[in-house]
N, C-alpha and C positions, 0 to 999 in steps of 0.2 A: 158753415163757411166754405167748405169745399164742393158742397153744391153751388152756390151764388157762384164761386169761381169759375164753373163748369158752364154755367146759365152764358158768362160774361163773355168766355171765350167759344161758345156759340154764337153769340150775336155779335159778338164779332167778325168772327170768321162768315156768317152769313151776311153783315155790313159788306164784307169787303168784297166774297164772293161778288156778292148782288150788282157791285158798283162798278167791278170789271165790266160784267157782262153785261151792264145797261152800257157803259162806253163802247163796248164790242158792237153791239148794234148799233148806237147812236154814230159811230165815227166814220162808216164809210158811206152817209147821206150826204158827207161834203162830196164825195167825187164819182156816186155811183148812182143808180137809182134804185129805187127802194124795192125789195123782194121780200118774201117771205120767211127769210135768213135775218134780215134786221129783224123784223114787226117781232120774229120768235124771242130771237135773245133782249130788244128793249122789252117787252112783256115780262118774260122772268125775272129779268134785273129789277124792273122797278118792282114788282111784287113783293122780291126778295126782300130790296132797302127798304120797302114799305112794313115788312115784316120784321126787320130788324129795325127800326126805327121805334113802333109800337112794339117793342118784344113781350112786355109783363101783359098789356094786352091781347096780344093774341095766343100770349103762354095759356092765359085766365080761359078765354075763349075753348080755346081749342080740349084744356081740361075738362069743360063744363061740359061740350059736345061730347064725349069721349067716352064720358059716366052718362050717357042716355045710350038705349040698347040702339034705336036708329041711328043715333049721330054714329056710333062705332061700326056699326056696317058702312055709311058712309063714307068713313074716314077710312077706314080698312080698304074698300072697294078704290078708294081714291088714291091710298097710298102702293096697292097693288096694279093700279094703272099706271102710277109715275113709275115705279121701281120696272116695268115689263117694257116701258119706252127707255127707259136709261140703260138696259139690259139690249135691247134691243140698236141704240146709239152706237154703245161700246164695240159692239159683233159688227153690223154697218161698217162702222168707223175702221176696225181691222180691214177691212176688203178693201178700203177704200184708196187705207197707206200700200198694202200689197200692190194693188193696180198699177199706182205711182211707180212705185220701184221695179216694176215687171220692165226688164230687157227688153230694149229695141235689136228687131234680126237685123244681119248685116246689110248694108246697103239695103234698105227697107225704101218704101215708097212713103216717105215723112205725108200725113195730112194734118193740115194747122186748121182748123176749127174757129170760125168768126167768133166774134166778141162785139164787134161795135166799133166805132169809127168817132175821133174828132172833127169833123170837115172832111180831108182826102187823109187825114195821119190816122193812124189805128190807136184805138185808145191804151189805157195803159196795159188791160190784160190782155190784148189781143199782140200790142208789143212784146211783152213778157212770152207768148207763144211762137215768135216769128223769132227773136232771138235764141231761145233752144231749139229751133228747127233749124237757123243758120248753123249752129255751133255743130248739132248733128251732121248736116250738111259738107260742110267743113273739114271735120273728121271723114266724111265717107265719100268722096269725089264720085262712086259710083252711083251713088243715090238719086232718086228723082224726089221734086215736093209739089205735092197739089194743094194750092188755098183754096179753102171752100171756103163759101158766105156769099149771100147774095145781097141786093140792095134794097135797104129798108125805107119807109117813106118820108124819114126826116133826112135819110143819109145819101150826098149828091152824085154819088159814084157805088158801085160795089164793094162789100168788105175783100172781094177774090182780087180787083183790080187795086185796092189801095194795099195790098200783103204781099201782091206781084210789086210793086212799086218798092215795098218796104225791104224787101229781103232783096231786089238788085243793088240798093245804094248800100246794104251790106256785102256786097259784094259776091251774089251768089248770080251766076251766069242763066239769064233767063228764057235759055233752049230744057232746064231740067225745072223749069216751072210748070205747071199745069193750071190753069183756073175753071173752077168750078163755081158761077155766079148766077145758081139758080135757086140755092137753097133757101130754106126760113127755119131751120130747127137743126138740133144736133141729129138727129135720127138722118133727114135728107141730107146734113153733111157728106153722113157716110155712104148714104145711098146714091149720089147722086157722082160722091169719087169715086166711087167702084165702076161705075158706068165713064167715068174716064181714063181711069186705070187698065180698064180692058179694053178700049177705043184705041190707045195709044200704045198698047205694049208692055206696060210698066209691069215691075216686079208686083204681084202679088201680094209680097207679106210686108206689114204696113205696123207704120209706128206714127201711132197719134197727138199729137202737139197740143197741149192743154195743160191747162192748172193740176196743185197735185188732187184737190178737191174734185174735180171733172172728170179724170181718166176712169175712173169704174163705170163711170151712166156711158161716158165715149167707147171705150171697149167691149160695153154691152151693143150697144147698137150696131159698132162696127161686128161682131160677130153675127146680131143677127140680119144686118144687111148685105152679109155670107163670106166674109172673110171668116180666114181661117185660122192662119198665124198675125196676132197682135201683138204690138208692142208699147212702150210709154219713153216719148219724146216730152218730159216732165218741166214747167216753168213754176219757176216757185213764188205763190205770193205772196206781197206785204202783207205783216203781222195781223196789220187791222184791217184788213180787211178778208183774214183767213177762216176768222170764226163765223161771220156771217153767211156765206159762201160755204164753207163746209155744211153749215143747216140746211143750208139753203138745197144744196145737193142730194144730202139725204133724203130729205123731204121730195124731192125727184125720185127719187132710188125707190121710195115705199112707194109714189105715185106711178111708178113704172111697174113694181112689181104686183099692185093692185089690179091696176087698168089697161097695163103691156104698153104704154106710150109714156 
C-alpha cells in the first residue's frame, strides 16, 4: 500500500512537473521567436507528461532494461549524464543570479544591449532594458548611456537609433546618449561601445543594461572586450518567459566556454 502511494505521488509530481515546463516553453512562441530555450524545455515537459501519463509502462520497461547487464550500463551511463548536466545547471545558474545582482560603479557609462525592435518601438525586452538604464540614469545625473545594436534586415531603422529615441521621450537629455549602430552580436556590443567610450571620453567603468538571465554572457564579453570594472544595470523579466531564456543562456554560456564565442 505504501509503495502504490509512493508510485502515485511520483507521477504525480512528474505530471505536473512535466506540464509546467512544457507551458514554460510553449508560452513565449506567442511573443518571441523561437530559440533553443523553448525546443529545450518543450522537449522535457512533453517527455516527462509522456512518462507520467504511461507511468506502469515505463515503470515495466524501464525494470526490464535494468535487470539486463547492458541495459544497466546504459541506464547508469544515462543517468550519470543527466545528474552531471543538472549539477552543472545548478553552479551555471549561481553565476548567473551573482552577475545580476553585481553593483553598478557610480556614474558608470550605462550600455543597453539590443534586443529587437517592433517597427521604430523597441520590443518588449529591449524596453525592459532602456527602462532600468533610465532609472539608472535618473539616479546618477553624472552618467553617460550608449545604445548599442545595429539594424537588422527586417528592422527599418537601428536598434541604437530606436533606444536613442526611447530613452529621450523618457526624459533622458540626449547630449549623454551615445549610439553605437554597427553591431550584430552581444560580443560587438561590447566591442564596438568601447571604441566609443574612448572616442568620446566617457568614464570607463561600465554597467551593462540587460535581462537578469544575460548579465553573466554580457559581463563576459564586456571584460574580454577589455573593460575592467563592470557592473549590472538589471531588467527583470516576465515570468514566462524567464525559464526559456534562462536555457537558453546557459546554453550560450557552455557554447561560449567551449568554442570562446
Amino acid at each position: 500500500m505504501k509503495q502504490d502511494r509512493r508510485y502515485r505521488v511520483a507521477r504525480w509530481l512528474l505530471g505536473t512537473g512535466s506540464f509546467l515546463l512544457l507551458a514554460w516553453g510553449i508560452a513565449p512562441l506567442a511573443t518571441s521567436r523561437i530559440h533553443v530555450g523553448c525546443v529545450a524545455l518543450t522537449v522535457v515537459g512533453a517527455l516527462g507528461l509522456g512518462a507520467a501519463l504511461a507511468f506502469p509502462t515505463v515503470r515495466r520497461l524501464w525494470l526490464e532494461i535494468w535487470h539486463r547487464k547492458v541495459g544497466k550500463a546504459v541506464l547508469t551511463t544515462l543517468l550519470s549524464l543527466v545528474g552531471s548536466l543538472t549539477v552543472l545547471f545548478v553552479v551555471v545558474s549561481g553565476m548567473m543570479v551573482y552577475a545580476a545582482c553585481t553593483p553598478p560603479p557610480d556614474n558608470a557609462t550605462v550600455i543597453v544591449l539590443g534586443a529587437g525592435l517592433r517597427g521604430e518601438r523597441p520590443a518588449r525586452m529591449l524596453a525592459g532594458r532602456l527602462d532600468a538604464a533610465a532609472a539608472y540614469l535618473e539616479d546618477h545625473p553624472g552618467a553617460s548611456c550608449v545604445v548599442s545594436g545595429g539594424q537588422n534586415e527586417d528592422e527599418i531603422v537601428s536598434e541604437a537609433y530606436a533606444m536613442r529615441a526611447y530613452l529621450m521621450k523618457k526624459g533622458i537629455d540626449g547630449n549623454r546618449i551615445y549610439m553605437e549602430d554597427e553591431s550584430t552580436s552581444t560580443y560587438e556590443n561590447l566591442q564596438y561601445s568601447k571604441r566609443v567610450i574612448e572616442e568620446n571620453g566617457l568614464n570607463p567603468a561600465v554597467a551593462i543594461a540587460t535581462q537578469e538571465f544575460h548579465q553573466l554572457r554580457g559581463q563576459s564579453f564586456a571584460k574580454r572586450a577589455g573593460f575592467e570594472e563592470v557592473g549590472a544595470v538589471t531588467a527583470h523579466s516576465p515570468f514566462y518567459l524567464l525559464g526559456s531564456y534562462w536555457v537558453r543562456d546557459f546554453a550560450g554560456l557552455c557554447h561560449m566556454a567551449l568554442l570562446g564565442y
